[in-house]
Every structure is written in structure tokens, then in C-alpha cells.
C-alpha positions, 0 to 999 in steps of 0.5 A, spaced: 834 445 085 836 452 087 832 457 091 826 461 088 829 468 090 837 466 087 838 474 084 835 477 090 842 480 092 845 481 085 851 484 083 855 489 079 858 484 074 866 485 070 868 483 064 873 485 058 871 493 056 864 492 060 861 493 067 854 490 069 850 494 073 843 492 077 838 495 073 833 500 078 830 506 079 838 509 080 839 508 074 833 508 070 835 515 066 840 511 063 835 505 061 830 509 059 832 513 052 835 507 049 829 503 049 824 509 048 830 511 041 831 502 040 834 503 033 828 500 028 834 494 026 835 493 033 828 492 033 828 487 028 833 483 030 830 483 038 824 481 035 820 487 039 814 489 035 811 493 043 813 500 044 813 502 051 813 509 055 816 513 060 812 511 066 812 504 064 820 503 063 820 508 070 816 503 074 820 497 070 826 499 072 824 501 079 821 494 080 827 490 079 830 490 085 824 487 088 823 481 082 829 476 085 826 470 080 830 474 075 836 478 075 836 485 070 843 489 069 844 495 064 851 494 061 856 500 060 863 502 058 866 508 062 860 511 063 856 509 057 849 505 057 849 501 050 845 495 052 841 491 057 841 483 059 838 479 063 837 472 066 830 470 066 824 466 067 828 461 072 826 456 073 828 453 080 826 445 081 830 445 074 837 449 075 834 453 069 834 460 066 833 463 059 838 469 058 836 476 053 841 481 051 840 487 047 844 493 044 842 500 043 843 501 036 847 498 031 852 504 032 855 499 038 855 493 035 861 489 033 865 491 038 866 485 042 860 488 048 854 483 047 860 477 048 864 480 054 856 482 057 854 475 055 862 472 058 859 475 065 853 473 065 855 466 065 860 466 069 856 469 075 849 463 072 855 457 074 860 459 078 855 464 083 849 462 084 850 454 081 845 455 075 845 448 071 842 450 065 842 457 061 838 457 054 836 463 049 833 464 043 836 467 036 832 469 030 835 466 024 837 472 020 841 475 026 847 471 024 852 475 028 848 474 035 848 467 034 856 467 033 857 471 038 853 466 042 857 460 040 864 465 042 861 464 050 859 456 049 851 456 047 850 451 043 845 450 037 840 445 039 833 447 035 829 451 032 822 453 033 819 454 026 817 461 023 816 463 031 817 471 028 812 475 023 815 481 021 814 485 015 809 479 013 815 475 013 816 469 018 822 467 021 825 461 025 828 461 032 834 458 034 835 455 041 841 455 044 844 453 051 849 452 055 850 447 061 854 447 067 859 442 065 860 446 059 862 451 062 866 447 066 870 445 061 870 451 057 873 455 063 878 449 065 881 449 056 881 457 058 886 457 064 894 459 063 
């Protein structure tokens, strides 16, 4: 069990070439043109049918220090926004929590920046708040997400079948997730 408020003091995150920073109204200038401009193929691979406004993501970005059930970061390299993640949905009885990541166009991808942010994220869940349980969902034609993934530890361990429409399509979801004794043993393998 963890407590109901675990990200109420969330910090700047750093991992290889990225900088994590606490979304909120301070830095909602930053947020807000990636999500309003979101790539279509970004689009597509998040599965993001919603177009928002200004206002919304305004207030959306201005509320986040006072959510302390989940925990919203955009991620940066140098002085750059080229994404958000965040850690949501927790569940405290269960020492859970689901983890979304999104990129802003096609332009940053492949470059290492969604595995390095993912890298953080994780070791802030297990080694600073002591979270048991960290799960995701991948649509199944998004192939390279679900490597990059695998690279931070998250394992395949089912399928929600033809959870995604698009284009008159349907698309299963991937559930992958990591425990806390993974990323133990990950973390010990990856020691000098």
C-alpha cells in the first residue's frame, strides 16, 4: 500500500539526454502547441481520436500540481519540449499505476528520448515512491514503442482484442508491465 497523495511532491526527473519537468501552468507554453499541432501519425499510434483547445490544456496544465493521484511531466532535451509522460490512474491499496508517453511528432522519434524518459519514470516508481506495479497499454502496429518498452523492462502480458477503431479498422491493445522485483534485478545486472 501506498499513500493516496504519492506524487504530491513530484520532482524534476534525469535520464540519458532528457530532462523531466512537472507539468503546470509555468510551463504550459511548452505543452500546449505540441498537443494542439499533435502529428496525425502521433496521433494514430496514441490512439487520440479528442482534439482539445487552448483553454483546456491551459487549465489542464494549471491543475496538475493539485492531482497528487498521478504525476504529469513534459520532457525536454536542452531547452526543447518534444513530449509528455506521466504516471496515472494509481491505484494505492495495490502499489499500482499505469504509465502513458507521447511524443510530439514523428520528427523526434528514434532517437532514444521515449526510452530514456520511460528509464526515469521508472526508477523515480520503484526506488522513490516504492510502487510494486507499473502497466501500459500499446497498440499492436506500433512496434517500435513496444521495443522501446521491452528496452526499460515491460513485459508482454496480454492483449485487449480489437480495443482501438481507426480508420474503420480495429486494433488489439498490448498490456505490458513491470514489477518492482524486475526492476530490482534489471538494476542489479545493470551495475559495473
Amino acid at each position: 500500500m501506498v499513500p493516496s497523495d504519492l506524487f504530491r511532491d513530484q520532482p524534476t526527473l534525469h535520464g540519458r539526454g532528457v530532462r523531466l519537468v512537472p507539468l503546470s501552468a509555468e510551463n504550459a507554453d511548452d505543452f500546449i502547441p505540441g498537443i494542439l499541432d499533435l502529428d496525425p501519425q502521433v496521433r494514430r499510434l496514441t490512439g487520440t481520436h479528442r482534439t482539445f483547445t487552448e483553454v483546456e490544456l491551459r487549465a489542464f496544465a494549471a491543475s496538475r500540481p493539485d492531482h497528487h493521484d498521478r504525476a504529469d511531466w513534459l520532457i525536454y532535451t536542452d531547452d526543447t519540449c518534444v513530449g509528455d509522460c506521466a504516471l496515472i490512474d494509481l491505484d494505492p491499496d495495490n502499489a499500482e499505476v499505469h504509465y502513458r508517453i507521447a511524443l510530439n511528432s514523428m520528427g523526434v522519434t528514434g532517437r532514444g528520448y521515449g526510452t530514456a524518459a520511460t528509464d526515469a519514470v521508472l526508477k523515480y516508481a520503484f526506488e522513490t515512491t516504492g510502487l510494486h506495479r507499473v502497466a501500459l497499454e500499446v497498440f499492436d502496429f506500433n512496434t517500435n514503442a513496444r521495443r522501446s518498452y521491452e528496452k526499460s523492462g515491460f513485459v508482454r502480458e496480454g492483449v485487449w482484442r480489437k480495443h482501438l477503431r481507426w480508420n474503420d479498422a480495429w486494433h488489439d491493445a498490448v498490456l505490458m508491465s513491470i514489477l518492482d522485483e524486475e526492476y530490482a534485478l534489471r538494476s542489479e545486472h545493470a551495475r559495473p
